[in-house]
PQR file with spaces between the fields and no chain letter, atoms N, CA, C, O and H, PARSE charges and radii, in Angstrom:
ATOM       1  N    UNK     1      96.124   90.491  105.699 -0.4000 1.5000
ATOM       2  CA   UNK     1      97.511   90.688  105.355 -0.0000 2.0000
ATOM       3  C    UNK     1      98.384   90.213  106.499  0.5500 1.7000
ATOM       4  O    UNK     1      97.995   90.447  107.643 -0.5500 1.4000
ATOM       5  N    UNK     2      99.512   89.577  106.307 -0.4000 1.5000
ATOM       6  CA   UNK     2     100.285   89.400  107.613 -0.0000 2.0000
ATOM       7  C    UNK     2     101.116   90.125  107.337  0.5500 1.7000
ATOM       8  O    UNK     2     101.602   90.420  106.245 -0.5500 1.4000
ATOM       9  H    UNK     2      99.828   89.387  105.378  0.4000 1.0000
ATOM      10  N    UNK     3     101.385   90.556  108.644 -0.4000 1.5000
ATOM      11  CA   UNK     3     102.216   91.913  108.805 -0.0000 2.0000
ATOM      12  C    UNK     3     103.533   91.204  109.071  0.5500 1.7000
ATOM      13  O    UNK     3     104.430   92.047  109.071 -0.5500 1.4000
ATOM      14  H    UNK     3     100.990   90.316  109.531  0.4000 1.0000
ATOM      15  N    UNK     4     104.006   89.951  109.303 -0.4000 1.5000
ATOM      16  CA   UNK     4     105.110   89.658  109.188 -0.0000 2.0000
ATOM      17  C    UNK     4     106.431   89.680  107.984  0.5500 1.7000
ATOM      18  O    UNK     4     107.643   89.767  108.178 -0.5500 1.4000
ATOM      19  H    UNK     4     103.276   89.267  109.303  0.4000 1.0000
ATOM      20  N    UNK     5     105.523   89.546  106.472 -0.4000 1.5000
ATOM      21  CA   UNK     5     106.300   89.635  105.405 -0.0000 2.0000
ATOM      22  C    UNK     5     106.346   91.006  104.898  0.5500 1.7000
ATOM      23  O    UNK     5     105.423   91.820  104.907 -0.5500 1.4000
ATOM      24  H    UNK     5     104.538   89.476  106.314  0.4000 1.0000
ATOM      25  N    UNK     6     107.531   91.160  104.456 -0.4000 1.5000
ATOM      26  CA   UNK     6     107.176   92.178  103.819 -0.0000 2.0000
ATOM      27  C    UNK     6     106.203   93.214  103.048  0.5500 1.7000
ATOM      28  O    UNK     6     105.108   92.653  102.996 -0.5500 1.4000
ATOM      29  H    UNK     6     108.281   90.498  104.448  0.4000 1.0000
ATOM      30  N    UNK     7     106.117   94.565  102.385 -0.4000 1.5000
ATOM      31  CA   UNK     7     104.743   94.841  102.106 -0.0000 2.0000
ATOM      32  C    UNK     7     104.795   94.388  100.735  0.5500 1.7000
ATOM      33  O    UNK     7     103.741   94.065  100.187 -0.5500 1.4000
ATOM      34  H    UNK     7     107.006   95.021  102.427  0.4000 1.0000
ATOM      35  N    UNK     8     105.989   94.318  100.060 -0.4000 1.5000
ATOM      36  CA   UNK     8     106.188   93.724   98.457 -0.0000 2.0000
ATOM      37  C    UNK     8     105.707   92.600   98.330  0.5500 1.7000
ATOM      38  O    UNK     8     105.175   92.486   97.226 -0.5500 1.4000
ATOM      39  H    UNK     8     106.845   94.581  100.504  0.4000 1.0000
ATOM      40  N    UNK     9     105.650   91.846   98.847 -0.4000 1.5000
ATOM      41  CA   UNK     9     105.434   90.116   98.969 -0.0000 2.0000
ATOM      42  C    UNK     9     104.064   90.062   99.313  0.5500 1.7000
ATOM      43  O    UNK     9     103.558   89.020   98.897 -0.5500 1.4000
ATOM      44  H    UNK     9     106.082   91.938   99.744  0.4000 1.0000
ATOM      45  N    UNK    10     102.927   91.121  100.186 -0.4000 1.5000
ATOM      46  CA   UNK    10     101.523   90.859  100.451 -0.0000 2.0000
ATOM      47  C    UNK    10     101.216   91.037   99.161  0.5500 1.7000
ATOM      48  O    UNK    10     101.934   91.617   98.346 -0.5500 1.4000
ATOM      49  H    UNK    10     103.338   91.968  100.524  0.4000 1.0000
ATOM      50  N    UNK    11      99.641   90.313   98.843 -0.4000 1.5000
ATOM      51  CA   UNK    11      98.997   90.198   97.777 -0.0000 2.0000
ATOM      52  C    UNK    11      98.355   92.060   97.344  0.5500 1.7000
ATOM      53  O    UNK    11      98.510   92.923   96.480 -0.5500 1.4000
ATOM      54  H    UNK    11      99.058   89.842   99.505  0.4000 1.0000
ATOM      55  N    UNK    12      97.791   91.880   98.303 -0.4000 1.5000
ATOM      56  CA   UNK    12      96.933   93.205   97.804 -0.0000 2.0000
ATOM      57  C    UNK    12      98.168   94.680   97.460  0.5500 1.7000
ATOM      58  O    UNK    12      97.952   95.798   96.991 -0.5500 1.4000
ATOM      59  H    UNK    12      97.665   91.179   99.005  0.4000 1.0000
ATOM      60  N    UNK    13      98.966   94.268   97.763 -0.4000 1.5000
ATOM      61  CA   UNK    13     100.402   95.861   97.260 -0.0000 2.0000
ATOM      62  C    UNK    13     100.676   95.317   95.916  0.5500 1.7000
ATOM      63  O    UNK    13     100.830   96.170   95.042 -0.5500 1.4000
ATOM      64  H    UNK    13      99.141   93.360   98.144  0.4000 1.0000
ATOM      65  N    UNK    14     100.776   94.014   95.543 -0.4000 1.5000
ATOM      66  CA   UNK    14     101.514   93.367   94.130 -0.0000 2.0000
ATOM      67  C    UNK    14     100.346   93.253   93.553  0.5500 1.7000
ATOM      68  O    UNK    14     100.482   92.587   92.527 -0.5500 1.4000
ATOM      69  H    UNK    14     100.651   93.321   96.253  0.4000 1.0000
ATOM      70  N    UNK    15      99.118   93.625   93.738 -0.4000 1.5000
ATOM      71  CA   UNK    15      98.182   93.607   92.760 -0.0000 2.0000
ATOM      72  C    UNK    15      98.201   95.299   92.351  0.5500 1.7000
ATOM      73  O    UNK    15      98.256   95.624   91.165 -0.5500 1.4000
ATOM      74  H    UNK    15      99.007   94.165   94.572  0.4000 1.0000
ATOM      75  N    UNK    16      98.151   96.321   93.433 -0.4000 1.5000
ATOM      76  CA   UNK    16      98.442   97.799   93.332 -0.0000 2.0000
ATOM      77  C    UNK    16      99.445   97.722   92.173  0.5500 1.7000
ATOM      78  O    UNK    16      99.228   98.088   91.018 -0.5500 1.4000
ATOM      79  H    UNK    16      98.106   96.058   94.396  0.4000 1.0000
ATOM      80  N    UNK    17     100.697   97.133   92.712 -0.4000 1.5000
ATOM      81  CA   UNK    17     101.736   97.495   91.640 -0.0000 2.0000
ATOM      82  C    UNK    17     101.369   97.091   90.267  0.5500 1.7000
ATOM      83  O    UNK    17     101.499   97.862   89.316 -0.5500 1.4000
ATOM      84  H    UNK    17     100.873   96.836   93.650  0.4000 1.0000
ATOM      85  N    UNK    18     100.832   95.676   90.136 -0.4000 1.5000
ATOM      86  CA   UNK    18     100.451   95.615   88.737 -0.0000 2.0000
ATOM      87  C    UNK    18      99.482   96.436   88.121  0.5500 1.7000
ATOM      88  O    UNK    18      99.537   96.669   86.914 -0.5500 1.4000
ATOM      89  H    UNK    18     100.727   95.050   90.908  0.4000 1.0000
ATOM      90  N    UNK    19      98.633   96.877   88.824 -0.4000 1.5000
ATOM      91  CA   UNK    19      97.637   98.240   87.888 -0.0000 2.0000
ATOM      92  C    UNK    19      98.452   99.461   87.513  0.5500 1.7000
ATOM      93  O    UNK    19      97.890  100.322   86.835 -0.5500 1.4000
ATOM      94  H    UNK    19      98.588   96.687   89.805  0.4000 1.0000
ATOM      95  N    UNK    20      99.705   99.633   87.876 -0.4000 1.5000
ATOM      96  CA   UNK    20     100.471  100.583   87.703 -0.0000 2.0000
ATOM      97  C    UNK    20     101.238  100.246   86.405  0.5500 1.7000
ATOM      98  O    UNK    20     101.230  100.948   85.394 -0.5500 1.4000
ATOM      99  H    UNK    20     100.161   98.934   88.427  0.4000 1.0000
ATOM     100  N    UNK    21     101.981   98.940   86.581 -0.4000 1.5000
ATOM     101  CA   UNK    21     102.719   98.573   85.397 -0.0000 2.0000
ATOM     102  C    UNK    21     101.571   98.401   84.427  0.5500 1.7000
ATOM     103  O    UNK    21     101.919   98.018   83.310 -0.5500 1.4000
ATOM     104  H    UNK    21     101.987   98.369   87.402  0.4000 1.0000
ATOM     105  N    UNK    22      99.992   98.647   84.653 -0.4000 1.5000
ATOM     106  CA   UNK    22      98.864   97.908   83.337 -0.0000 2.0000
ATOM     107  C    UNK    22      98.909   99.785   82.844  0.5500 1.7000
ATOM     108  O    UNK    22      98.777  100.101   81.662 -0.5500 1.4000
ATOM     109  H    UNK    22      99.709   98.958   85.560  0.4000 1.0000
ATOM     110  N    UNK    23      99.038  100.466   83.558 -0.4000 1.5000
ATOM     111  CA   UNK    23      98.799  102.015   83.039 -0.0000 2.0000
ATOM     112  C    UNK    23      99.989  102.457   82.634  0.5500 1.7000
ATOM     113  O    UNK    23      99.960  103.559   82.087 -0.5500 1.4000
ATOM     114  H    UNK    23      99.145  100.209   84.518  0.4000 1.0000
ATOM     115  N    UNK    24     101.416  101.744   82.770 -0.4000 1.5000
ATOM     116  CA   UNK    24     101.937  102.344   81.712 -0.0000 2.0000
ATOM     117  C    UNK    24     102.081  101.219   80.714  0.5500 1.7000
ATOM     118  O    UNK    24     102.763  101.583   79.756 -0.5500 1.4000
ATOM     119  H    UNK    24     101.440  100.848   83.214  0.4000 1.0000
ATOM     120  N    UNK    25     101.809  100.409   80.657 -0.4000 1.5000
ATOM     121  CA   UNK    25     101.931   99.560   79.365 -0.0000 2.0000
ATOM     122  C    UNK    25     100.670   99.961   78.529  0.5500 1.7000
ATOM     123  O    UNK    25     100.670   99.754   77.316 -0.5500 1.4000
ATOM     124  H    UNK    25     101.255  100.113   81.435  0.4000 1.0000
ATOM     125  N    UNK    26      99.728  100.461   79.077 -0.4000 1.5000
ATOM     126  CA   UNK    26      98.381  101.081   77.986 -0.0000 2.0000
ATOM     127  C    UNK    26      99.171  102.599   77.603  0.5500 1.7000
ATOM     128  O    UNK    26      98.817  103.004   76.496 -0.5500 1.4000
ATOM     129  H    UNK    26      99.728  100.629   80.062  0.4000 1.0000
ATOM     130  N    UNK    27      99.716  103.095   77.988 -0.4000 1.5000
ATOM     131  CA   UNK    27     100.667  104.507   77.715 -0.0000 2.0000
ATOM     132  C    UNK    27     101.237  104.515   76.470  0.5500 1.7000
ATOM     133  O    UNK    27     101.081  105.207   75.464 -0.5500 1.4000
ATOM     134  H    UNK    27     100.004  102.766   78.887  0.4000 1.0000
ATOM     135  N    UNK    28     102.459  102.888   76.989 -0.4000 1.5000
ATOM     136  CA   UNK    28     103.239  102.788   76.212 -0.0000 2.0000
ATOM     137  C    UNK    28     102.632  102.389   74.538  0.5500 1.7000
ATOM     138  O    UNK    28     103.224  102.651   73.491 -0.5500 1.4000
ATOM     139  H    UNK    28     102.585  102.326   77.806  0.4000 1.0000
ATOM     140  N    UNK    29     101.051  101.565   74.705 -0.4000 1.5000
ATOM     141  CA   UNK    29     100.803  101.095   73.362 -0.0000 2.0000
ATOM     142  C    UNK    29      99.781  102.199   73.299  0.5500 1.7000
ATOM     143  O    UNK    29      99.800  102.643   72.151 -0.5500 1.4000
ATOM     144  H    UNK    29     100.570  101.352   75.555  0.4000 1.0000
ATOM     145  N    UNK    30      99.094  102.691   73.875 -0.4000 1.5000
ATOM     146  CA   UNK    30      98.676  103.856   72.984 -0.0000 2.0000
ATOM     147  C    UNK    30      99.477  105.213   72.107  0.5500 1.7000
ATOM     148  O    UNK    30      98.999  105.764   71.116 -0.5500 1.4000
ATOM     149  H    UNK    30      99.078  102.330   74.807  0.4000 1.0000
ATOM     150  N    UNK    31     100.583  105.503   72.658 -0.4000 1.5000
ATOM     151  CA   UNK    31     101.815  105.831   71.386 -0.0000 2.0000
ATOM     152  C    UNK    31     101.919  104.966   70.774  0.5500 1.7000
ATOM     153  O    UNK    31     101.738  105.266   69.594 -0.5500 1.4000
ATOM     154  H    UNK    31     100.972  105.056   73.463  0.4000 1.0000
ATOM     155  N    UNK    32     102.176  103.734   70.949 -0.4000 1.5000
ATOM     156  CA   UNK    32     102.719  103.102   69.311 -0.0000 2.0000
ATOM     157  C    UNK    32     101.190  103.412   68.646  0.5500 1.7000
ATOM     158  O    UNK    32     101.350  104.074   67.621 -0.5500 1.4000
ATOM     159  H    UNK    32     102.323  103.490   71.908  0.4000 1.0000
ATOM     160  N    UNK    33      99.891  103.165   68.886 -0.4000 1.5000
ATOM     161  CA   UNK    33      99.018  102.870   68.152 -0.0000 2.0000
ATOM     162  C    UNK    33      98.175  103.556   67.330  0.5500 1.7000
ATOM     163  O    UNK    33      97.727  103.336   66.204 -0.5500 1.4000
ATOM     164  H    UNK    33      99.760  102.627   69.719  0.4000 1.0000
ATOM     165  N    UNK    34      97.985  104.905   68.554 -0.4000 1.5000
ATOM     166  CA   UNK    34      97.357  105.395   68.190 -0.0000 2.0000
ATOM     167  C    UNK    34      95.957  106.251   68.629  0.5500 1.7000
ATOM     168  O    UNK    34      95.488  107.382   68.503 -0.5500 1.4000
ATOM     169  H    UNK    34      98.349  105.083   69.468  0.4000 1.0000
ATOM     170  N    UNK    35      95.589  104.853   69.267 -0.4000 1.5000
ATOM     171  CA   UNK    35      94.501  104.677   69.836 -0.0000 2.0000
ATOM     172  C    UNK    35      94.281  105.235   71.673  0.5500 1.7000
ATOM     173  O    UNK    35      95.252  105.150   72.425 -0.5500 1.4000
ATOM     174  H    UNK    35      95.970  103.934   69.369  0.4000 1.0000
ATOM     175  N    UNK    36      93.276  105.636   72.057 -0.4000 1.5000
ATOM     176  CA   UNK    36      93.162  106.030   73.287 -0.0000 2.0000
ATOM     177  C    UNK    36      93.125  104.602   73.950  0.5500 1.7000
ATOM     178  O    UNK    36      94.095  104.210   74.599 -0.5500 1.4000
ATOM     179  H    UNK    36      92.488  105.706   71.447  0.4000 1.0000
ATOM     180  N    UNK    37      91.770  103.667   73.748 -0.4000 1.5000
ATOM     181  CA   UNK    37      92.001  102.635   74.244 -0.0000 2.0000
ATOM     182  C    UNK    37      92.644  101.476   74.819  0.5500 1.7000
ATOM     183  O    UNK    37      92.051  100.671   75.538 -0.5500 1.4000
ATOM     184  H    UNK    37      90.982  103.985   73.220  0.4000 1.0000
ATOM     185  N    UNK    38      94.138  101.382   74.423 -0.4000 1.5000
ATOM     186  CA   UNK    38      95.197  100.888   75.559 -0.0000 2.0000
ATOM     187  C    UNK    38      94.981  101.117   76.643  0.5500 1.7000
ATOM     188  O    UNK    38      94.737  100.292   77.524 -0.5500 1.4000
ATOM     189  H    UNK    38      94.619  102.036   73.840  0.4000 1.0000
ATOM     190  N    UNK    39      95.067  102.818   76.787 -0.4000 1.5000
ATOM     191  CA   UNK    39      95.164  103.219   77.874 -0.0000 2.0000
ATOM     192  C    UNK    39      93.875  103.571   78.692  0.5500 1.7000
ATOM     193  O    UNK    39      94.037  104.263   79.697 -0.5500 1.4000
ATOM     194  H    UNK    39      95.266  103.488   76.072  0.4000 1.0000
ATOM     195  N    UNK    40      92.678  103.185   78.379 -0.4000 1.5000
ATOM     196  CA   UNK    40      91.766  103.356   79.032 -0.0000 2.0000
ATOM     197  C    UNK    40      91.429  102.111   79.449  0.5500 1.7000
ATOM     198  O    UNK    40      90.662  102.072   80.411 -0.5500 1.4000
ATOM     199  H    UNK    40      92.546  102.622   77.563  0.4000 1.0000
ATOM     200  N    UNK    41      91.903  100.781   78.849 -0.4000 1.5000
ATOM     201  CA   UNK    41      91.942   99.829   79.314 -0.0000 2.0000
ATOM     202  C    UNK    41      93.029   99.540   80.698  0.5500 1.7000
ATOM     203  O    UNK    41      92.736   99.057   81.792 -0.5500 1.4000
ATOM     204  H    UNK    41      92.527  100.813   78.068  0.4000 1.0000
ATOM     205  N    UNK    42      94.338  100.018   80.206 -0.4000 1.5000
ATOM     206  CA   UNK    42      95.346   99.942   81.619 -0.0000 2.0000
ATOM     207  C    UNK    42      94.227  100.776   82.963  0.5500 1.7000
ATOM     208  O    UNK    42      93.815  100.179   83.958 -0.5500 1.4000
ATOM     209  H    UNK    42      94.576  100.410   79.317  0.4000 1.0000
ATOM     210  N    UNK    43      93.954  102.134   82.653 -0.4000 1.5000
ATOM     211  CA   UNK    43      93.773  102.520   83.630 -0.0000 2.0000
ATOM     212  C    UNK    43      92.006  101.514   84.130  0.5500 1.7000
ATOM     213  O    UNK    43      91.977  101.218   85.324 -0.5500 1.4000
ATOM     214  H    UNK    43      94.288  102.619   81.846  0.4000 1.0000
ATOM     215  N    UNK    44      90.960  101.149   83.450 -0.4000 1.5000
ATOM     216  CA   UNK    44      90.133  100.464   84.168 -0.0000 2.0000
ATOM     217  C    UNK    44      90.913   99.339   85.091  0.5500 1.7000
ATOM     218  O    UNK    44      90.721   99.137   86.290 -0.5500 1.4000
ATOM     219  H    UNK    44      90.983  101.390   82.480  0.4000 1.0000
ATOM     220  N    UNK    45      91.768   98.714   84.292 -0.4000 1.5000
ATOM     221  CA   UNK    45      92.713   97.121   85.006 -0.0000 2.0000
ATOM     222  C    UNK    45      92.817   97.828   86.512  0.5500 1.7000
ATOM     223  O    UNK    45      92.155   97.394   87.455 -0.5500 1.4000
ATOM     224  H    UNK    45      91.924   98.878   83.318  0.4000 1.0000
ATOM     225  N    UNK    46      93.914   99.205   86.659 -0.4000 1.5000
ATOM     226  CA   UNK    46      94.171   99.667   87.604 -0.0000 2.0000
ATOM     227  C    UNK    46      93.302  100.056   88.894  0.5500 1.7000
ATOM     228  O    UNK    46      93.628   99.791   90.051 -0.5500 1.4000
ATOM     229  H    UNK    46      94.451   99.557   85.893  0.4000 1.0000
ATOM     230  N    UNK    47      92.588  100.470   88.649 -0.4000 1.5000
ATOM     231  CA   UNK    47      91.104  100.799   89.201 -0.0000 2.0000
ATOM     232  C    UNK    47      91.047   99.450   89.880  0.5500 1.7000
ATOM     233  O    UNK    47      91.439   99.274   91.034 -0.5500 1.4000
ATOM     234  H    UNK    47      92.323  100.685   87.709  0.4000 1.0000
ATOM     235  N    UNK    48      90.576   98.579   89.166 -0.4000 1.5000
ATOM     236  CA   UNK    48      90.303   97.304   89.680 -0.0000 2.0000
ATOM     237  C    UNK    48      91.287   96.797   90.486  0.5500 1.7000
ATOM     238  O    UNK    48      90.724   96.540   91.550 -0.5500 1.4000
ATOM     239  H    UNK    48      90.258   98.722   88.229  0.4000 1.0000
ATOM     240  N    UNK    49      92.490   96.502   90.569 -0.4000 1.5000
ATOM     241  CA   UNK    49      93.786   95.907   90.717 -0.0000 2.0000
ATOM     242  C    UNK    49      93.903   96.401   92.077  0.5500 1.7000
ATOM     243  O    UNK    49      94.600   95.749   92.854 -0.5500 1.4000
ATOM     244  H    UNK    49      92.948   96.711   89.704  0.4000 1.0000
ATOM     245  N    UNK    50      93.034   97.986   92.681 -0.4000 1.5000
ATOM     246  CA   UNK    50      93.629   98.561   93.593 -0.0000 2.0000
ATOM     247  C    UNK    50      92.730   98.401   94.695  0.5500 1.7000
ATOM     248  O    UNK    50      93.002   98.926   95.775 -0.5500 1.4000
ATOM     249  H    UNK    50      92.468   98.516   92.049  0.4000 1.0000
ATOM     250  N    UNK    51      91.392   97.542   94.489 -0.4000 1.5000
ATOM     251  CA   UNK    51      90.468   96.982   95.661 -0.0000 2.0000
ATOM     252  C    UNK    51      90.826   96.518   96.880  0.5500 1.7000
ATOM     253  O    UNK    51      90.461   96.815   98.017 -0.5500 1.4000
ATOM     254  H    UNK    51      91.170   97.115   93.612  0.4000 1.0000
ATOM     255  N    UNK    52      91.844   95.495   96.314 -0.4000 1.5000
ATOM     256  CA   UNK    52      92.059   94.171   97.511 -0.0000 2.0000
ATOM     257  C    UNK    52      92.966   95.224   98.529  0.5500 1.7000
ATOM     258  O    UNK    52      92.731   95.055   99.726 -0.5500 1.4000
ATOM     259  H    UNK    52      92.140   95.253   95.390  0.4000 1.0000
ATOM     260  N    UNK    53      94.072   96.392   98.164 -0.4000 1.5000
ATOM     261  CA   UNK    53      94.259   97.190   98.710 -0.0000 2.0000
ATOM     262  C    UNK    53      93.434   97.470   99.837  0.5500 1.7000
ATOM     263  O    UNK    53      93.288   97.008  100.969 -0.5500 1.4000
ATOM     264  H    UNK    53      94.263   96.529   97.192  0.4000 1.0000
ATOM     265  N    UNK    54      92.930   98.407   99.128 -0.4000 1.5000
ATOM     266  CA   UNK    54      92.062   99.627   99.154 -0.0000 2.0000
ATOM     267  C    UNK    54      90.808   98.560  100.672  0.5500 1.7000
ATOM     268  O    UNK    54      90.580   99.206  101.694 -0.5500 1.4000
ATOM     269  H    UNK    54      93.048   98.782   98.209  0.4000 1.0000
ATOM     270  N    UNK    55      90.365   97.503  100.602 -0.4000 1.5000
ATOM     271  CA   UNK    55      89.878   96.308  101.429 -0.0000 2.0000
ATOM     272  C    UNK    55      90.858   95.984  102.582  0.5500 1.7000
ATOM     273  O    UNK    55      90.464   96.021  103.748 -0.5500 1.4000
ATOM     274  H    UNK    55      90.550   96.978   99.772  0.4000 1.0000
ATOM     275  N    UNK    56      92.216   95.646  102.240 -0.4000 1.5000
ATOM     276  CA   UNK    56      93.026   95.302  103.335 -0.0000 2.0000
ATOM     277  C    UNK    56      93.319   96.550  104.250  0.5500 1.7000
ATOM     278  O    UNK    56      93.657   96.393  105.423 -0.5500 1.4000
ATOM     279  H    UNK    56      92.536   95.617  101.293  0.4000 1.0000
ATOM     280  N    UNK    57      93.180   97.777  103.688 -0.4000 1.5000
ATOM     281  CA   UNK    57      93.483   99.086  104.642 -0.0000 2.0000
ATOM     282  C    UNK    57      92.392   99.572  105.563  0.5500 1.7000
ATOM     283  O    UNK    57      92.475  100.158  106.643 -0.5500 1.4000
ATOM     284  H    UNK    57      92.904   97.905  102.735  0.4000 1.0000
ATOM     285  N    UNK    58      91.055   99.067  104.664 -0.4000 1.5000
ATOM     286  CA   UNK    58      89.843   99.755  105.732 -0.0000 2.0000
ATOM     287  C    UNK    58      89.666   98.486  106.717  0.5500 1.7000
ATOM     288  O    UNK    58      89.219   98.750  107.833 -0.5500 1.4000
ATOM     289  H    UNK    58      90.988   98.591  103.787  0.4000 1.0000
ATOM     290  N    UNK    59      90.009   96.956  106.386 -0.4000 1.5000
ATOM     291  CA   UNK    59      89.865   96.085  107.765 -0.0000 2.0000
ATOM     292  C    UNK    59      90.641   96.674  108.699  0.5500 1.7000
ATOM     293  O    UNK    59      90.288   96.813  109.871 -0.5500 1.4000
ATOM     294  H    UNK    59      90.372   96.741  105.479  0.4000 1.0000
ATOM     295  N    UNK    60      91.730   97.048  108.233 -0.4000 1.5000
ATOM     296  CA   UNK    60      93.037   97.181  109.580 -0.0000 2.0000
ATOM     297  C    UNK    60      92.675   98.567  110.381  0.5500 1.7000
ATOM     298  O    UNK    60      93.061   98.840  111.518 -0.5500 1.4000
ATOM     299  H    UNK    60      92.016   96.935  107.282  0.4000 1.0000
ATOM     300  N    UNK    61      91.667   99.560  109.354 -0.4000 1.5000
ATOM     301  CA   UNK    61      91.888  100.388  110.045 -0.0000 2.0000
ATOM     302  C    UNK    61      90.408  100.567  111.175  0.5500 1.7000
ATOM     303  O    UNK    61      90.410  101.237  112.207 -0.5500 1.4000
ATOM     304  H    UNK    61      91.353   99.338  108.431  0.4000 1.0000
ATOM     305  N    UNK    62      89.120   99.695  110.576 -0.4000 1.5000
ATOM     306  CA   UNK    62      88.406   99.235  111.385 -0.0000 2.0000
ATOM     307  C    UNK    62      88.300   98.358  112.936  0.5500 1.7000
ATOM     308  O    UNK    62      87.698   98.492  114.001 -0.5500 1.4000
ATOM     309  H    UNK    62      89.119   99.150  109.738  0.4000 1.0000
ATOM     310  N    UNK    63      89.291   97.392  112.315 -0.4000 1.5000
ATOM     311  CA   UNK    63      90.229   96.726  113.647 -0.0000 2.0000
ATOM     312  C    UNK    63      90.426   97.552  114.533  0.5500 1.7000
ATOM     313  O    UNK    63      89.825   97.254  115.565 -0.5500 1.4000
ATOM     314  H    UNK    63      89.780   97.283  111.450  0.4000 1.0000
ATOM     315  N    UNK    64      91.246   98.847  114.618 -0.4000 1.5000
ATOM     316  CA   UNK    64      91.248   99.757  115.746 -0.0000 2.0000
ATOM     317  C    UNK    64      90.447  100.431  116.500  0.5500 1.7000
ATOM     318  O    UNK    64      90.895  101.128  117.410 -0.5500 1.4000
ATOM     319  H    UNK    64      91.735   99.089  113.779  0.4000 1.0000
């Protein structure tokens, strides 16, 4: 991560954020649908989405 840009603009936070917007858009279509599965799909996406994170925090914090 370079710590020069902002944290919105690093990859691994805008992948976080998109597993967030994937869990409520499985929210949002499992009310219209019906179905649980939207939303068990948003939340697997999320899960996933939150690695490169979840990777960029334990290098930096190994680094020390």
């Amino acid at each position: 991560m370079n710590s020069a840009s902002p944290w919105h603009r690093q990859r691994p936070w805008r992948l976080y954020l998109l597993g967030h917007v994937m869990i409520v858009l499985g929210a949002a279509l499992m009310d219209a649908t019906g179905s649980m599965l939207p939303m068990a799909l948003g939340a697997s996406a999320a899960l996933m989405l939150q690695m490169p994170l979840i990777k960029a925090m334990a290098r930096r914090f190994l680094r020390r």
